[in-house]
Every structure is written in C-alpha cells, then in structure tokens.
C-alpha positions as CSV (number, residue, x, y, z in Angstrom):
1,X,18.9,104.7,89.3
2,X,20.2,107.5,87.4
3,X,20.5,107.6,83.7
4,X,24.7,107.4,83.8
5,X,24.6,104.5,86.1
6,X,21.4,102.3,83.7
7,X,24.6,103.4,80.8
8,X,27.3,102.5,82.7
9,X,25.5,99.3,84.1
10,X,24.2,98.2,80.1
11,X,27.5,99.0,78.9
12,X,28.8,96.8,81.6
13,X,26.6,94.0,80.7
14,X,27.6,94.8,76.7
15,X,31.4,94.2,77.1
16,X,30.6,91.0,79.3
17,X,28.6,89.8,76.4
18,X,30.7,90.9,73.9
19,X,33.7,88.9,75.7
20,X,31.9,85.9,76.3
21,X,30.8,85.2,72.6
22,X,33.9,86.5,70.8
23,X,36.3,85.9,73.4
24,X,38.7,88.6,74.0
25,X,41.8,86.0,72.3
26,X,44.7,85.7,74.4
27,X,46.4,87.6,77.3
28,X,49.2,89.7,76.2
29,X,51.8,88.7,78.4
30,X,51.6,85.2,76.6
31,X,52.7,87.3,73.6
32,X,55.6,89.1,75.0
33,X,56.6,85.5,76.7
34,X,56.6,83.9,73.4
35,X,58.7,87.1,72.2
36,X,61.6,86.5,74.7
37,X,61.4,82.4,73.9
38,X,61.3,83.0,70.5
39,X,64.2,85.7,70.0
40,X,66.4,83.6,72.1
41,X,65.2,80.2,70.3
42,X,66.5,81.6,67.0
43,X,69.2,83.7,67.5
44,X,70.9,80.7,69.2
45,X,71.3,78.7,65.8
46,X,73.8,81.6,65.0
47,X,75.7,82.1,67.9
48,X,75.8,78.3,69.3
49,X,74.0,75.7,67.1
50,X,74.7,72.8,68.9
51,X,72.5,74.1,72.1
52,X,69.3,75.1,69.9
53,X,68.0,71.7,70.1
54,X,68.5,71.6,74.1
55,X,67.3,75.3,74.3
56,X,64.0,74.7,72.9
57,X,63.8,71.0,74.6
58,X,63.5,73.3,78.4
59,X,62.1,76.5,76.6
60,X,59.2,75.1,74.6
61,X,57.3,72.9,77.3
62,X,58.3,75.3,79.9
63,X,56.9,77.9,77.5
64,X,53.6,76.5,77.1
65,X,52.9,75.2,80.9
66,X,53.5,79.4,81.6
67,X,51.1,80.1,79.2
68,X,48.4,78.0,80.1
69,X,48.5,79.3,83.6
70,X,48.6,82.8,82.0
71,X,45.9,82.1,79.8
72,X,44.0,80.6,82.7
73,X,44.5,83.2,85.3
74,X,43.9,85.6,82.6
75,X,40.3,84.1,81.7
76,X,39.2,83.6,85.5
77,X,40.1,87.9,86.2
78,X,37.5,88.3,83.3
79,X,35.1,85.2,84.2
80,X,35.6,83.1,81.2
81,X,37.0,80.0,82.7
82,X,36.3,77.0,80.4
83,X,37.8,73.6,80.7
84,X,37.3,72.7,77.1
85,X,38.7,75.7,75.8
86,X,41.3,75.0,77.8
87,X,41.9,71.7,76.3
88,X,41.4,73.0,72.8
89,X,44.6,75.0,73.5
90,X,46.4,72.3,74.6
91,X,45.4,70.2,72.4
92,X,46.3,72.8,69.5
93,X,50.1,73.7,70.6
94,X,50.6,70.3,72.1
95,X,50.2,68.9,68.7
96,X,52.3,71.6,67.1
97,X,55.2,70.1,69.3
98,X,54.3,66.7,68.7
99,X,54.6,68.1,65.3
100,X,58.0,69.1,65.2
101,X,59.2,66.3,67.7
102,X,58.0,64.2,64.5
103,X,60.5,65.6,62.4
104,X,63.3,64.5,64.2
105,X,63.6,61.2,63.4
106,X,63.9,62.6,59.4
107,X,66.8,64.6,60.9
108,X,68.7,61.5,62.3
109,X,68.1,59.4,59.3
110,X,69.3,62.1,57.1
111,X,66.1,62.6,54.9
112,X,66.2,66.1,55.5
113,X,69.6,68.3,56.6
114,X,70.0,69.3,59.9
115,X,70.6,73.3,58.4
116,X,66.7,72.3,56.9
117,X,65.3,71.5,60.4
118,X,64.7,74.7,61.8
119,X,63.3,76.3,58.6
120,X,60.4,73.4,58.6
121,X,60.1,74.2,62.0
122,X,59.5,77.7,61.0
123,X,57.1,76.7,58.1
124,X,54.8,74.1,60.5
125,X,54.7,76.9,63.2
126,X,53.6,79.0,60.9
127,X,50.6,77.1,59.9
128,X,50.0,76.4,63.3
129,X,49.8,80.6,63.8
130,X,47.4,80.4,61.2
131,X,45.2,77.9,62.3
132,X,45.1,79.1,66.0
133,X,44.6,82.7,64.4
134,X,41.2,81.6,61.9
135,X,39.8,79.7,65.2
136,X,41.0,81.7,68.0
137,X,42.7,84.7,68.1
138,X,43.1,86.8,65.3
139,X,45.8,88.7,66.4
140,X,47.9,85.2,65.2
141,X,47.3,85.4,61.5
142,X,49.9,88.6,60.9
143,X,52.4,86.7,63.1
144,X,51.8,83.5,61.1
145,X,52.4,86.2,58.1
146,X,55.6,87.4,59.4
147,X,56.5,83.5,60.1
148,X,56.0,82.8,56.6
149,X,58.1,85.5,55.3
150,X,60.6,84.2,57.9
151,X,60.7,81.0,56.5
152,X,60.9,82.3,52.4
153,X,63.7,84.9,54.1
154,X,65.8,81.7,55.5
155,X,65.1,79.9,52.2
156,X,66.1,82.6,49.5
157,X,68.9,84.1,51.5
158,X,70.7,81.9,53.1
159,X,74.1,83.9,53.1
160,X,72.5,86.8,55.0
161,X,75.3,87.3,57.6
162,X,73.2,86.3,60.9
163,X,70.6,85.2,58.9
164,X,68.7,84.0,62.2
165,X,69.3,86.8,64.9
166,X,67.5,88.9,61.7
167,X,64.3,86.1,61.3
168,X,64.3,85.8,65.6
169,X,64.3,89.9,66.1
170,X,61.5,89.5,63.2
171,X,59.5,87.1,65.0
172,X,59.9,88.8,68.3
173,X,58.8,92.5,66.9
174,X,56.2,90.1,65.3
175,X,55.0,88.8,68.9
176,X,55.4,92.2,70.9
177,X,52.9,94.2,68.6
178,X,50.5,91.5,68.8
179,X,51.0,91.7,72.3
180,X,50.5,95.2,72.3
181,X,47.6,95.3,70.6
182,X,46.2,92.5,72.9
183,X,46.8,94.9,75.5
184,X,45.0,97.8,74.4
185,X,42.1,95.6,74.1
186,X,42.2,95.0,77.6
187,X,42.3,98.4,78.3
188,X,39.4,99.7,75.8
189,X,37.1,96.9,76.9
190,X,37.8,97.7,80.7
C-alpha cells in the first residue's frame, strides 16, 4: 500500500466518521424544494388570497412526503439510514403543521383576523426553523432569522405595496443559499 492510497484510505475513513457523528444536515434539494413551495405559498396571499389556504392544504403535506423521500434517499447514498432519525423529522415538521392546523379554529371563531393568520404562521415556522436548526441542521437558524425578520417586516409595514411577494422572494433567497451551502458540503466532503 502506498503512502497516497493509506491518506486517501484514512481520509476516507475521516469524512465517514465525521458524517456519521455530526451528520452532514439535510440534502439540498429539500432546500431549493422548500424555496419553490415557499415563494409560491406567500406570494399567493397577494395575488389571490382566497386560494392560499387550499394552496398550502396540497403543497405543505405534499411538500414534506418529497422531503422525506429526499432526505431518505439522500442518507442511504451516504449510508446513514436511521429509522429514528427519521421519525424525529417527522415527528418535528408534522407537529409544526399540526401546529398551524391548530390555529384555525382561532381563525373561524374570530379570535384572531384572518390578515393575522399567515403572520403567526410566519412567527411559529420560525421557531420551528430554529428548533430544527439548534438540533439538527444548522444551516436552519439564519433561515429561521430571515423568518423572523419576515414576520416583524409584515407586522411594521403592512402598507408595503406587495408586502408578501417581498417576505416570499425573502424566504426563498433565504432557502436557496442554505441550499447552496448544503451543497458545497456535499461536494467538499466527497
């Protein structure tokens, strides 16, 4: 065995390793796929209102099912299939919508104003960001960041013509460059 190949061989072994314990967080398309959802999601409230609700009743579900095949075909290519971190996701952004499918019910009994809705959306979607970003991928916290300033932005400045197309191209450039970078890290730890 030559020198090069014992490096090439332990730095094999390294990145493995290194994936394994810190988990290299999750696959970018899942990013760019919660980009498109997310633009769309938003900029809907300004250009037909009444659909947002039905849009995110197909695109949300439909949303996560694609990312948990993502996420899984993405962690069997690099041998990380786990079943209970599998679950964990689910578990996490399953309880996000369950969440926000809470909220309804304050919407139809007029406790909070159907305008309100989607910023709270905004501000528990953020948190969720956050959480999934301190115990799983990192890469979450400056979107939950962006989410948050989303969220003040619809607050404060509610007369901002398209006020929404502005917070969904936000969230998307948001999503993209997290994507981006979860890219590159597939390609420097390759």
């Amino acid at each position: 065995m030559t020198d090069k190949q014992a490096h090439d061989d332990l730095s094999y072994v390294r990145s493995v390793l290194q994936r394994a314990e810190g988990g290299t967080g999750n696959p970018a398309a899942i990013y760019f796929l919660w980009a498109v959802i997310t633009f769309f999601g938003f900029a809907i409230i300004d250009v037909a209102p009444k659909q947002t609700g039905f849009y995110w009743m197909i695109a949300a579900p439909l949303g996560g099912v694609l990312s948990a095949v993502l996420g899984h075909r993405a962690g069997r290519a690099a041998g990380q299939t786990s079943r209970q971190e599998g679950l964990v996701h689910a578990m996490h952004w399953g309880g996000l919508l369950v969440g926000i499918l809470l909220m309804v019910p304050l919407v139809l009994t007029h406790v909070i104003a159907t305008d309100d809705f989607p910023r709270l959306v905004l501000l528990i979607v953020a948190l969720s960001y956050y959480t999934a970003g301190v115990h799983v991928d990192r890469r979450l916290i400056p979107v939950s960041v962006a989410l948050v300033g989303c969220f003040l932005l619809t607050v404060f400045v509610r007369g901002l013509p398209y006020l929404w197309t502005v917070t969904a191209a936000i969230l998307a450039v948001s999503l993209a460059v997290a994507g981006l970078f979860a890219a590159a890290r597939v390609r420097r730890d390759a």
